[in-house]
Residue frames as qw, qx, qy, qz and C-alpha x, y, z in Angstrom:
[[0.101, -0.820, -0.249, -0.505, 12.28, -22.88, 8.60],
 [0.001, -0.367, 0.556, -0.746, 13.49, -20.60, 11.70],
 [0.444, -0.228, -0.857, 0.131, 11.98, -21.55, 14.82],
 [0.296, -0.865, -0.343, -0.217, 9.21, -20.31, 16.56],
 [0.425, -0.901, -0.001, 0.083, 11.38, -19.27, 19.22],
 [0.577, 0.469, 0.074, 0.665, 14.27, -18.27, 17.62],
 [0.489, -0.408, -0.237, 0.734, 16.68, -15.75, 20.16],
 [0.369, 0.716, 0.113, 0.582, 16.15, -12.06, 19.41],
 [0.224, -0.798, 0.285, -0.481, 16.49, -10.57, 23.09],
 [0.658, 0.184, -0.661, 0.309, 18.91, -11.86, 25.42],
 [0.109, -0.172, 0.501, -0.841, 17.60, -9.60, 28.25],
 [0.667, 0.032, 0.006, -0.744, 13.73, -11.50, 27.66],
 [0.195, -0.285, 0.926, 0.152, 12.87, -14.62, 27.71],
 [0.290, -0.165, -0.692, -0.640, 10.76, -16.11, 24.38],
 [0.299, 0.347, 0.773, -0.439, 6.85, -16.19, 25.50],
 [0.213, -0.027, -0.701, -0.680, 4.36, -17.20, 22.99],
 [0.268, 0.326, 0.596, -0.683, 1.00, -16.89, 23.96],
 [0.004, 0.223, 0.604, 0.765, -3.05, -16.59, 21.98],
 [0.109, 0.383, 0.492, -0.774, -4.62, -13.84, 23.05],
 [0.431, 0.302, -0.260, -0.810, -6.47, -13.39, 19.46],
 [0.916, 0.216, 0.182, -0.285, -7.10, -17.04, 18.73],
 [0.756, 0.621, -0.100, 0.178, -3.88, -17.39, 16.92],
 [0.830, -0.191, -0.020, 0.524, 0.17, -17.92, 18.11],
 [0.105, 0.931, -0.026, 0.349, 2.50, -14.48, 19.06],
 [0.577, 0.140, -0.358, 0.721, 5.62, -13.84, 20.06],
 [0.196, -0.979, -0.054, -0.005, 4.87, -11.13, 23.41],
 [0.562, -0.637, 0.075, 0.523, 8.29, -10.74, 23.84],
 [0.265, -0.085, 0.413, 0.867, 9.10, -9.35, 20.78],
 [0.132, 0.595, 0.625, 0.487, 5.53, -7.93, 19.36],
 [0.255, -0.932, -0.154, -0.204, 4.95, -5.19, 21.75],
 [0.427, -0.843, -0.094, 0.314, 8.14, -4.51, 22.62],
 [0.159, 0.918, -0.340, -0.127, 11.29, -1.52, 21.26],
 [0.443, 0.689, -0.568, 0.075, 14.86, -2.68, 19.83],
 [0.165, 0.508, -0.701, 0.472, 16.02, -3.01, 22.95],
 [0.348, -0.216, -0.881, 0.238, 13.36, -5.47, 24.95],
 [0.015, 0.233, 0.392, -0.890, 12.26, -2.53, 26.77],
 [0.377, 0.545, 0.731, -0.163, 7.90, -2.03, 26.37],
 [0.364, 0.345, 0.506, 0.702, 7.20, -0.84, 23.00],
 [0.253, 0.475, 0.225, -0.812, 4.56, 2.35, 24.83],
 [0.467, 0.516, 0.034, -0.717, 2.47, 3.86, 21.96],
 [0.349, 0.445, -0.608, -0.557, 3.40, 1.70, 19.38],
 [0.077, -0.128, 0.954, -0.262, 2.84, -1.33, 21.30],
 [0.347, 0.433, 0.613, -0.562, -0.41, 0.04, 21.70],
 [0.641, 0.477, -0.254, -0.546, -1.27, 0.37, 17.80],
 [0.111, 0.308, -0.940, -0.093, 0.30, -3.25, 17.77],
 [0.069, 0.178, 0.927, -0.324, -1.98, -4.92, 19.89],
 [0.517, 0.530, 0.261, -0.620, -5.27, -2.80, 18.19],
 [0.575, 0.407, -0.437, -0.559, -4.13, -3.71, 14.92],
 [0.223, 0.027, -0.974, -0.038, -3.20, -7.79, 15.49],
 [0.297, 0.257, 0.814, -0.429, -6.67, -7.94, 17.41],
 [0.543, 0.569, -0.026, -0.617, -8.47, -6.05, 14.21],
 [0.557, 0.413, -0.699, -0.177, -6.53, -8.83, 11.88],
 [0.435, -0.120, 0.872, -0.190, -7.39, -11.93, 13.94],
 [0.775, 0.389, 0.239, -0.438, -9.90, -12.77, 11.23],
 [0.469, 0.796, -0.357, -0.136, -7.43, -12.76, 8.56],
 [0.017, -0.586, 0.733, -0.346, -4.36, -14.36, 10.78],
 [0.747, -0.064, 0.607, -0.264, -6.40, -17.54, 11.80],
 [0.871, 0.338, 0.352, -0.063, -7.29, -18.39, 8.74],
 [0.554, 0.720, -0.416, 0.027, -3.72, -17.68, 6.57],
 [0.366, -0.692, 0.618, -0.071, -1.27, -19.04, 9.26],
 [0.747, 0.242, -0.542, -0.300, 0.22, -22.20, 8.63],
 [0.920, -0.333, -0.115, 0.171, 1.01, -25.14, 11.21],
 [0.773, -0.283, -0.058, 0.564, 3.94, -24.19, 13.25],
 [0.295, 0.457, 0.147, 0.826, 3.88, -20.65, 12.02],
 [0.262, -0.798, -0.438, 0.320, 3.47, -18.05, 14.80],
 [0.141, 0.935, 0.096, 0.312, 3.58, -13.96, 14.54],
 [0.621, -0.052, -0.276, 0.732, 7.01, -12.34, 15.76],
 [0.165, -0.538, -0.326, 0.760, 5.90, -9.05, 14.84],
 [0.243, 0.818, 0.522, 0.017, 3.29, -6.30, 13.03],
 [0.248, -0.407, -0.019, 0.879, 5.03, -3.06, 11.26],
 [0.461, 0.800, 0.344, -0.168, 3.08, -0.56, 9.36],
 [0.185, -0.141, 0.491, 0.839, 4.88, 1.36, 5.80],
 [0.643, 0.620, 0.204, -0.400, 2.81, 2.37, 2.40],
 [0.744, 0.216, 0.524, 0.355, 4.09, 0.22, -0.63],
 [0.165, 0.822, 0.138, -0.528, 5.56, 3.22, -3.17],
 [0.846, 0.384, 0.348, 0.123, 5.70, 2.86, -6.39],
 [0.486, -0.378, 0.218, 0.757, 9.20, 4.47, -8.24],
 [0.470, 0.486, 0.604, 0.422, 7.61, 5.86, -10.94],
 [0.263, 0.322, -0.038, 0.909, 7.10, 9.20, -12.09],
 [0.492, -0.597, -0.584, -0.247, 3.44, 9.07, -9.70],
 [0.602, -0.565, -0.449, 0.341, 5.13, 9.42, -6.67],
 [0.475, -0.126, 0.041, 0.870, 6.86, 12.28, -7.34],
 [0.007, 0.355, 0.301, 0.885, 4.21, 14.36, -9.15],
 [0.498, -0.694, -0.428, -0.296, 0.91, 13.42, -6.68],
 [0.039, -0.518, 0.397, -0.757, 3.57, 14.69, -3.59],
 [0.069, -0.166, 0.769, -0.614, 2.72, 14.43, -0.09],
 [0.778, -0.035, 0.032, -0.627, -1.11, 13.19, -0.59],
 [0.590, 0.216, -0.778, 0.026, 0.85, 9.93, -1.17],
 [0.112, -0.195, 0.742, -0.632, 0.83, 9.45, 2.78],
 [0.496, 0.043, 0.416, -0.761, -2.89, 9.00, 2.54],
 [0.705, 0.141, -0.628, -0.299, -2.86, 6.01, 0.35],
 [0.889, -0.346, -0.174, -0.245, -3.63, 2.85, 2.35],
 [0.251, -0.833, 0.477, -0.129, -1.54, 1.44, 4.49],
 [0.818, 0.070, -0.561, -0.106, 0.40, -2.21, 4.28],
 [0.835, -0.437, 0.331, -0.046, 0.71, -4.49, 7.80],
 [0.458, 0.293, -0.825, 0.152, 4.27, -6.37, 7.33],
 [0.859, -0.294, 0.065, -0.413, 3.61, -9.01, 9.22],
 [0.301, 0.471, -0.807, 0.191, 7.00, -11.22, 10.32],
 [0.957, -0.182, 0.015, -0.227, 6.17, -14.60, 11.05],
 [0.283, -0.722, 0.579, 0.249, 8.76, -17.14, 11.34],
 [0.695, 0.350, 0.603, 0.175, 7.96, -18.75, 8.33],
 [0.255, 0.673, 0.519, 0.460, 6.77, -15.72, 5.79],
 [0.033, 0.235, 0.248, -0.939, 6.43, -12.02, 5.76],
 [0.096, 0.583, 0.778, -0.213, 2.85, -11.43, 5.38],
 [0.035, 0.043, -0.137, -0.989, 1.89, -7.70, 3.47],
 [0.099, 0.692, 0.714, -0.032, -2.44, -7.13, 4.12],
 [0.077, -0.444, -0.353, -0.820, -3.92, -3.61, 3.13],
 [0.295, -0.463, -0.698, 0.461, -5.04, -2.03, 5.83],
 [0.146, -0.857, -0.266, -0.417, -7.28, 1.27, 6.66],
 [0.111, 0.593, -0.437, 0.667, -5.99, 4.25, 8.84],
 [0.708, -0.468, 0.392, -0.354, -8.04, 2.69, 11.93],
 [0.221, -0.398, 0.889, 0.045, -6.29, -1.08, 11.05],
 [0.788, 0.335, 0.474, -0.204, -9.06, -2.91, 9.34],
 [0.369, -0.123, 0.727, 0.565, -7.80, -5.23, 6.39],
 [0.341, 0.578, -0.150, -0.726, -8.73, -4.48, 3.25],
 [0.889, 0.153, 0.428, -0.054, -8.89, -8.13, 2.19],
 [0.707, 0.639, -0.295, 0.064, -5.81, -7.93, -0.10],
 [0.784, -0.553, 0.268, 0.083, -3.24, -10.48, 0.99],
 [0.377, 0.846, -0.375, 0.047, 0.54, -10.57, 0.04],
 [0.809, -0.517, 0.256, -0.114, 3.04, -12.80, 0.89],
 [0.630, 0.510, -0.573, 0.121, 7.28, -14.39, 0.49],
 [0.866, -0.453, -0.141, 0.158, 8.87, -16.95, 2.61],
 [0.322, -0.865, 0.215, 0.319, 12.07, -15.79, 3.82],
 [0.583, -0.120, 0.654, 0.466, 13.96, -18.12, 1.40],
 [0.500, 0.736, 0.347, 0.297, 12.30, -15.79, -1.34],
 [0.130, -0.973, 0.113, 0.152, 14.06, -12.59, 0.40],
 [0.798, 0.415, -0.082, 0.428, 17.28, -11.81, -1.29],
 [0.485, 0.004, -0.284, 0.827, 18.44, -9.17, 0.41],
 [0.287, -0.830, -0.471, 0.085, 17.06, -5.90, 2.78],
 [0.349, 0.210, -0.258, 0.876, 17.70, -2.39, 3.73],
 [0.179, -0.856, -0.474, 0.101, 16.38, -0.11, 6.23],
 [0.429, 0.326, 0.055, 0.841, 17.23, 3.34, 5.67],
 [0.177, -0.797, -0.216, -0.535, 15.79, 6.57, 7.22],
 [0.145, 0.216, -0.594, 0.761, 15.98, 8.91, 11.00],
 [0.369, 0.016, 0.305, -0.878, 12.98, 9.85, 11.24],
 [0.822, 0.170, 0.220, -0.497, 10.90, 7.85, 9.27],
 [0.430, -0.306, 0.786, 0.323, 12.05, 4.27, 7.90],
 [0.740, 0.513, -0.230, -0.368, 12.04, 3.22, 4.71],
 [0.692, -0.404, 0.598, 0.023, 12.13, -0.42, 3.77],
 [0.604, 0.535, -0.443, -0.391, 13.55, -1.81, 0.31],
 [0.669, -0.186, 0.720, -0.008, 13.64, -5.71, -0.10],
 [0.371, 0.471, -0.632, -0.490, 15.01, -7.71, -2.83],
 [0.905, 0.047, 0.271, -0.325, 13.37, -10.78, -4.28],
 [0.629, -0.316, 0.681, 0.199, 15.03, -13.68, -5.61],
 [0.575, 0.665, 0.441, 0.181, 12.87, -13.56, -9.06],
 [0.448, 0.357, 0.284, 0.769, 14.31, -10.27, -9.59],
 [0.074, -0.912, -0.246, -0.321, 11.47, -7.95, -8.51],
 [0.389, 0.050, -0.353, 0.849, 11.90, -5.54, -5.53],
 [0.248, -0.785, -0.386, -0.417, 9.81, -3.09, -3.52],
 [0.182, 0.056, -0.554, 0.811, 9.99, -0.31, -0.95],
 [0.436, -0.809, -0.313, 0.240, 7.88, 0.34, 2.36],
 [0.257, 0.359, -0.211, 0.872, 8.18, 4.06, 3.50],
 [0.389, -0.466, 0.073, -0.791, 6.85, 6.07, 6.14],
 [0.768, -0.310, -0.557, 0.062, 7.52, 3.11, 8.57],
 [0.323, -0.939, 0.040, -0.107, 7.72, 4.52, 12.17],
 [0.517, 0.592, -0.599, 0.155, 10.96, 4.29, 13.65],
 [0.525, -0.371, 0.673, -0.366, 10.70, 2.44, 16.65],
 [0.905, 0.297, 0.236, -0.194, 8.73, -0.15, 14.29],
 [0.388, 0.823, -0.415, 0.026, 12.05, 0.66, 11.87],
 [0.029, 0.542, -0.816, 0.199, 14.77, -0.55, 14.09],
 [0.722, -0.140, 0.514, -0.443, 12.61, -3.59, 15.06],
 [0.938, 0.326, 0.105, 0.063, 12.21, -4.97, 12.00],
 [0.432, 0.773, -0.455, 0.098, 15.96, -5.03, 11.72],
 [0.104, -0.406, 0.904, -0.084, 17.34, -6.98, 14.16],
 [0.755, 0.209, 0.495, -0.376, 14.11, -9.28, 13.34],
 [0.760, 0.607, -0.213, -0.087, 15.04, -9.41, 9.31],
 [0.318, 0.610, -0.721, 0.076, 18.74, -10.12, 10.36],
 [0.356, -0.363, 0.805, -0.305, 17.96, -12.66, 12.69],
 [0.839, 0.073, 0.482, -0.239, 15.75, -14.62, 10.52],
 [0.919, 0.382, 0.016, -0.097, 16.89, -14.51, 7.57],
 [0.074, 0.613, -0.786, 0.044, 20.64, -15.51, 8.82],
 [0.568, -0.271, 0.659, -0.412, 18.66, -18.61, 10.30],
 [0.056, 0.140, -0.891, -0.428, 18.97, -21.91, 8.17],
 [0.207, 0.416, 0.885, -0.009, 16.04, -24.08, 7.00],
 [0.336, 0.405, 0.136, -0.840, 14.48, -20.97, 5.07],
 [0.521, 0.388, 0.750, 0.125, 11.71, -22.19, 3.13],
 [0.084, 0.366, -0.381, -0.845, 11.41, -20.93, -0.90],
 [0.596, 0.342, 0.568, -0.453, 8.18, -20.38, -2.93],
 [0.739, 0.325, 0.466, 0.362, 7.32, -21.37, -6.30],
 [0.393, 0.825, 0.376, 0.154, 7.34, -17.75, -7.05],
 [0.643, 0.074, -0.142, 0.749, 11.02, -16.64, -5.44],
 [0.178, 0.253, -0.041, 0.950, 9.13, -13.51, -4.54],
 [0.198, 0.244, 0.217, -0.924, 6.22, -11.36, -3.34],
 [0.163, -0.344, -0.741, -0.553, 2.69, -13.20, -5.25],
 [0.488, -0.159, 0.132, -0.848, -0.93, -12.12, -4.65],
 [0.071, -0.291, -0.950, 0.086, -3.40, -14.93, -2.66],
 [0.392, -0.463, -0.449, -0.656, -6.88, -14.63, -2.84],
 [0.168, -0.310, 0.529, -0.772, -8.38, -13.58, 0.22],
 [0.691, -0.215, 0.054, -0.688, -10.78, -15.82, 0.36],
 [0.985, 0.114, -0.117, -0.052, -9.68, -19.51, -0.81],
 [0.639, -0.609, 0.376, 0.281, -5.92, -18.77, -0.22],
 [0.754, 0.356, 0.326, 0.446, -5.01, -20.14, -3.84],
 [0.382, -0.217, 0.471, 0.765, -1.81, -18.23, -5.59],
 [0.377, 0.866, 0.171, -0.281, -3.28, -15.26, -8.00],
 [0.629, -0.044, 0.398, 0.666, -2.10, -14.35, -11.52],
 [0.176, -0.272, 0.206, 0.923, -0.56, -11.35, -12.38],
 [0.186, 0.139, -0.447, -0.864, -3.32, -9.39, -14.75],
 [0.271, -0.320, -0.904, -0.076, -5.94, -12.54, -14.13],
 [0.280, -0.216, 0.358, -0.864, -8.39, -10.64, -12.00],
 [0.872, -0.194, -0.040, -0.447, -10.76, -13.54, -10.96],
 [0.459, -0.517, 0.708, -0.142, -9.58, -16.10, -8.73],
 [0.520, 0.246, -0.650, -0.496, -9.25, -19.82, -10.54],
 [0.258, 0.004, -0.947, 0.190, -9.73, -21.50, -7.91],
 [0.204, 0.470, 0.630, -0.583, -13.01, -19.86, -5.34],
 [0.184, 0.747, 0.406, 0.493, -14.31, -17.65, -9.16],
 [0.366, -0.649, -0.161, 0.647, -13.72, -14.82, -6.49],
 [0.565, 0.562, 0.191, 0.573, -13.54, -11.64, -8.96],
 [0.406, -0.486, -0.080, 0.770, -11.18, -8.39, -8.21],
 [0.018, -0.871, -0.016, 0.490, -11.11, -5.11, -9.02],
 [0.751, 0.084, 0.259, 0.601, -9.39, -4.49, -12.68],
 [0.288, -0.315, 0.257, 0.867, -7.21, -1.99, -14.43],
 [0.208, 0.262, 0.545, 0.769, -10.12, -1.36, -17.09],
 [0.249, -0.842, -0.474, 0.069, -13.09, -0.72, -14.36],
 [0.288, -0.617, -0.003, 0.732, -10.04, 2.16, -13.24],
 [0.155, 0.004, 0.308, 0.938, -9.33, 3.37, -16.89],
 [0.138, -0.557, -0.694, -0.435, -13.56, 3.59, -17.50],
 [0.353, -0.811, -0.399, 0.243, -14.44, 5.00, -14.00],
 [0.334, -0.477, -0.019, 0.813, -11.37, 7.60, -14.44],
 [0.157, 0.243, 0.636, 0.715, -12.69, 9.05, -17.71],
 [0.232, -0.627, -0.658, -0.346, -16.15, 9.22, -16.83],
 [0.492, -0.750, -0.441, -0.034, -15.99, 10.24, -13.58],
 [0.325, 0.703, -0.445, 0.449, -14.08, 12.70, -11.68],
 [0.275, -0.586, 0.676, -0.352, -11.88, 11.11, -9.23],
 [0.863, -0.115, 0.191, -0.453, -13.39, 8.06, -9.94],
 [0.676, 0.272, -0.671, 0.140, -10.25, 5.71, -10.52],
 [0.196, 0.217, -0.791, 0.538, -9.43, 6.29, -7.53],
 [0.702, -0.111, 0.442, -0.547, -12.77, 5.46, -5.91],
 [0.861, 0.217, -0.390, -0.243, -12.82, 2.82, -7.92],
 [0.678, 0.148, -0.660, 0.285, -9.76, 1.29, -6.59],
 [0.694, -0.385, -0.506, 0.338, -10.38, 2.41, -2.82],
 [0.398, -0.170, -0.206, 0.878, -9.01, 5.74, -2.44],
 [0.012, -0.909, -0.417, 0.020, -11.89, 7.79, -1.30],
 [0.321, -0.801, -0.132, 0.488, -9.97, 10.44, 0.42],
 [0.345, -0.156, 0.621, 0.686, -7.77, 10.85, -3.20],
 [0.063, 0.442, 0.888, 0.112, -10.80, 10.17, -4.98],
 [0.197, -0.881, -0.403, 0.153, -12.66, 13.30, -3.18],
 [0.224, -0.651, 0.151, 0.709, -9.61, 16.17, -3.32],
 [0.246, -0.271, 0.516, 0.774, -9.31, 15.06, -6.84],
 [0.111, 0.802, 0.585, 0.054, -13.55, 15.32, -7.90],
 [0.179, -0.890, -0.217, 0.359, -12.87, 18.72, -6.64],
 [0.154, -0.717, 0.281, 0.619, -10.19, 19.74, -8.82],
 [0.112, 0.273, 0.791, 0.536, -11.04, 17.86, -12.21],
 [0.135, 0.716, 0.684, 0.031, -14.35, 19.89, -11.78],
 [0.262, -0.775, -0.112, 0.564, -12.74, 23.02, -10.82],
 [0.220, -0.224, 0.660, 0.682, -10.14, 22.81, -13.83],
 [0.171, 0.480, 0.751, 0.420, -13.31, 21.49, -16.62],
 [0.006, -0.920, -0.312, 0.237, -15.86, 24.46, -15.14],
 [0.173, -0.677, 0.367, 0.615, -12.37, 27.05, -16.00],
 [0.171, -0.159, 0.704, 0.671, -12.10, 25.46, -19.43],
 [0.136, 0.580, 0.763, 0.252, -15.38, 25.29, -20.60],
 [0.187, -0.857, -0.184, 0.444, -15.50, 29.57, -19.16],
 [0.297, -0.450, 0.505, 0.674, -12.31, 29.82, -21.34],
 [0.172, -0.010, 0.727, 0.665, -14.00, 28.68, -24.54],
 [0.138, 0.702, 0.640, 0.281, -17.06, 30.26, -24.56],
 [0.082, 0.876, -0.082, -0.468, -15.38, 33.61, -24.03],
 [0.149, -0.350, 0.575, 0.724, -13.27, 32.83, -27.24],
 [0.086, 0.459, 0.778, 0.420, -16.54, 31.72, -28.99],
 [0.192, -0.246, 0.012, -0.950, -17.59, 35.76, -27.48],
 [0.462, -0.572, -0.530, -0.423, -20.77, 34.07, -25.74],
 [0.580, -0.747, -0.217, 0.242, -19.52, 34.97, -21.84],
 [0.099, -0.947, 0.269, -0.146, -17.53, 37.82, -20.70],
 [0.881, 0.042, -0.425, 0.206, -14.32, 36.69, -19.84],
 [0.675, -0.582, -0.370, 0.262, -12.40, 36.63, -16.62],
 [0.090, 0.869, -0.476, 0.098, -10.31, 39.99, -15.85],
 [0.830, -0.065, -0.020, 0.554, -6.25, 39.21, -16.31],
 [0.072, -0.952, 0.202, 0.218, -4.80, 42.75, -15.24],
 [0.289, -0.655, 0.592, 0.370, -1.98, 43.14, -17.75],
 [0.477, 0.080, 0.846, 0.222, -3.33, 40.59, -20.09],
 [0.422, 0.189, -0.282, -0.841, -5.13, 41.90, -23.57],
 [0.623, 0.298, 0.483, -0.539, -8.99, 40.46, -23.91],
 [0.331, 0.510, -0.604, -0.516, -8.04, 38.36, -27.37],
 [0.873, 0.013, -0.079, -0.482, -9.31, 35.72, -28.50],
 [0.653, 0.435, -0.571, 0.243, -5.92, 33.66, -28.40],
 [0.123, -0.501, 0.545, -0.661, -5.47, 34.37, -25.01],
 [0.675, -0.117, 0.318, -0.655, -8.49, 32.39, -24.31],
 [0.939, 0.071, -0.254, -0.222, -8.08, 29.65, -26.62],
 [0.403, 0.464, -0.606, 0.506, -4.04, 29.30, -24.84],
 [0.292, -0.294, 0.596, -0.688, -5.38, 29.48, -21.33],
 [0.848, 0.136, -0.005, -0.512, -8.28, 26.79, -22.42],
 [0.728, 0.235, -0.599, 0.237, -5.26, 24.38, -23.83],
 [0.000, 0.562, -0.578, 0.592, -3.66, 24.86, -20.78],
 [0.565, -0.141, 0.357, -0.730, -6.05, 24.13, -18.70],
 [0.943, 0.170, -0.134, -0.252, -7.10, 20.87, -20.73],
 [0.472, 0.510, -0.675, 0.248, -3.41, 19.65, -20.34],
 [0.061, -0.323, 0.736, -0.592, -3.60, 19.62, -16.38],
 [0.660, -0.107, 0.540, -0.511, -6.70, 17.82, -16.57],
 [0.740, 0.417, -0.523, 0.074, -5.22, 15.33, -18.69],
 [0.283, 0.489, -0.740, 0.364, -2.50, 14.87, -16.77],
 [0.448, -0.314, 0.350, -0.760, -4.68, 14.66, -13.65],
 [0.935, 0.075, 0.035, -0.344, -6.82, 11.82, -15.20],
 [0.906, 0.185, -0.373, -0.075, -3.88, 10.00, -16.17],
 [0.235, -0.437, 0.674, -0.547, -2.17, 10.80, -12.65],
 [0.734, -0.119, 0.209, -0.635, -5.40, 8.63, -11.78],
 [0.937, 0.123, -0.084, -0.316, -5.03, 5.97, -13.58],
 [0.547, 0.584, -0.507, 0.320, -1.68, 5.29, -13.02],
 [0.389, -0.311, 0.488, -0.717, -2.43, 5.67, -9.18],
 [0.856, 0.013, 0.226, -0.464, -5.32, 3.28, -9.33],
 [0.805, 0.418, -0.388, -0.163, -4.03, 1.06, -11.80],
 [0.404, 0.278, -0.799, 0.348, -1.20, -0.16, -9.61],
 [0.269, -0.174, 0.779, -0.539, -3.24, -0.42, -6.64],
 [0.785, 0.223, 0.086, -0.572, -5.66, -2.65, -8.17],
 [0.520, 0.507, -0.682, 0.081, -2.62, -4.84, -9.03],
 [0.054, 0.340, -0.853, 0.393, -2.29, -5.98, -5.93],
 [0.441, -0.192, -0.765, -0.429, -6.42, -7.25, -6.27],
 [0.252, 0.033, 0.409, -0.876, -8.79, -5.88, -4.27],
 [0.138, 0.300, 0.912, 0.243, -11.87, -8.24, -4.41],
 [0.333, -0.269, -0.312, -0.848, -15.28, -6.42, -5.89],
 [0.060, 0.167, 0.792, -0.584, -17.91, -6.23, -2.94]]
């Protein structure tokens, strides 16, 4: 495995220190590319690693200390990300976490509290990396199994950091490789290796969130996949517009069944078609909506979120 102190500034010199209870690199966790003090970010560094000391005692492993904490939001490539737009931002955030063992991936909350879903590959699972972006970075790693995943919306000071950090470990020999060559879910409680679709731990009984509580809560409820799976603030915009949309369609078809007046449409003729067309309509987008939801939830319940 790389070594705790393993060179990354040549202008610093390595100091490893536990101010939380738990081993840190200061010369490289609070500070910019270039050695120089990381300012503002530093300062969300040192609020989140002191919120995640709970977490970070009890996952480390012997001889495994923290290099450094960036923040991203795991996005999925599908057609989700593209249709739900910029509300994406307000999905949870994920901690990378660069040890010199593992990269760590917890679920955090906009103030930095974990969300008790833990993530983890050793470096010898990483196949290859890119960082890409000016303004905001975006990270895409490749796994050895095959998979893959990008981090976006990683700042950029945090951006260029983890770069000369990814190239310096994983050029460094002795990388250790897990059984799973990639990214697996651990239970947050016992540590034991989760499986894929399994939602109950096999080792603590520990049970998670699943994909059928999301399809059952999205149906029933509006917005409720996504409370279900955590995403109030999602959860709440979209209550409001699955009610807004059903209240319009249920207006629409009892003016084509003649029992309410229907809404003026200047330019439009008062016909009963009109209404039952504007009614379909209307049912389509809250379709879609719901299965926006579940599609939304459904993957973030993948990554097992335990039931409190």
């Amino acid at each position: 495995m790389p070594a705790a102190e393993i060179p990354i500034h040549s202008n610093l010199k390595v100091k490893i220190s536990s101010p939380w209870g738990f081993p840190l690199r200061e010369d490289l966790a609070f500070t910019d590319s270039h050695g120089a003090d990381g300012h503002r970010y530093g300062k969300f560094v040192k609020r989140a690693l002191k919120l995640l000391q709970e977490p970070l005692r009890k996952i480390l492993l012997p001889e495994e200390v923290v290099l450094y904490l960036g923040r991203g939001q795991l996005m999925p490539e599908g057609p989700e990300r593209y249709m739900l737009g910029a509300p994406y931002r307000i999905l949870a955030r994920t901690g990378l976490i660069l040890t010199n063992r593992r990269l760590l991936c917890v679920s955090m909350g906009w103030e930095g509290r974990w969300h008790r879903n833990l993530r983890y590959a050793c470096w010898g699972d990483v196949e290859a990396f890119n960082i890409t972006g000016r303004i905001r970075g975006r990270l895409l790693l490749k796994y050895r199994n095959g998979n893959s995943e990008t981090y976006w919306h990683i700042p950029k000071l945090a951006a260029e950091k983890l770069q000369i950090i990814l190239d310096a470990v994983l050029a460094a020999p002795g990388e250790e490789v897990s059984v799973a060559l990639g990214m697996a879910n651990f239970c947050p409680q016992c540590l034991a290796q989760l499986t894929p679709e399994i939602y109950i731990c096999p080792n603590c009984r520990v049970k998670f969130k699943n994909e059928r509580g999301v399809l059952l809560h999205a149906l029933l409820i509006p917005g409720g996949g996504y409370f279900y799976a955590g995403l109030n603030l999602l959860g709440i915009a979209h209550a409001f517009i699955d009610v807004g949309i059903l209240a319009s369609v249920i207006v629409w078809i009892l003016a084509a069944m003649g029992r309410v007046r229907p809404p003026p449409m200047p330019g439009v003729p008062p016909v009963k078609w009109v209404f039952v067309f504007s009614a379909t309509i209307l049912s389509a987008f809250l379709a879609l909506d719901i299965w926006l939801a579940i599609r939304v939830a459904q993957r973030a319940v993948r990554n097992f979120t335990p039931i409190i």
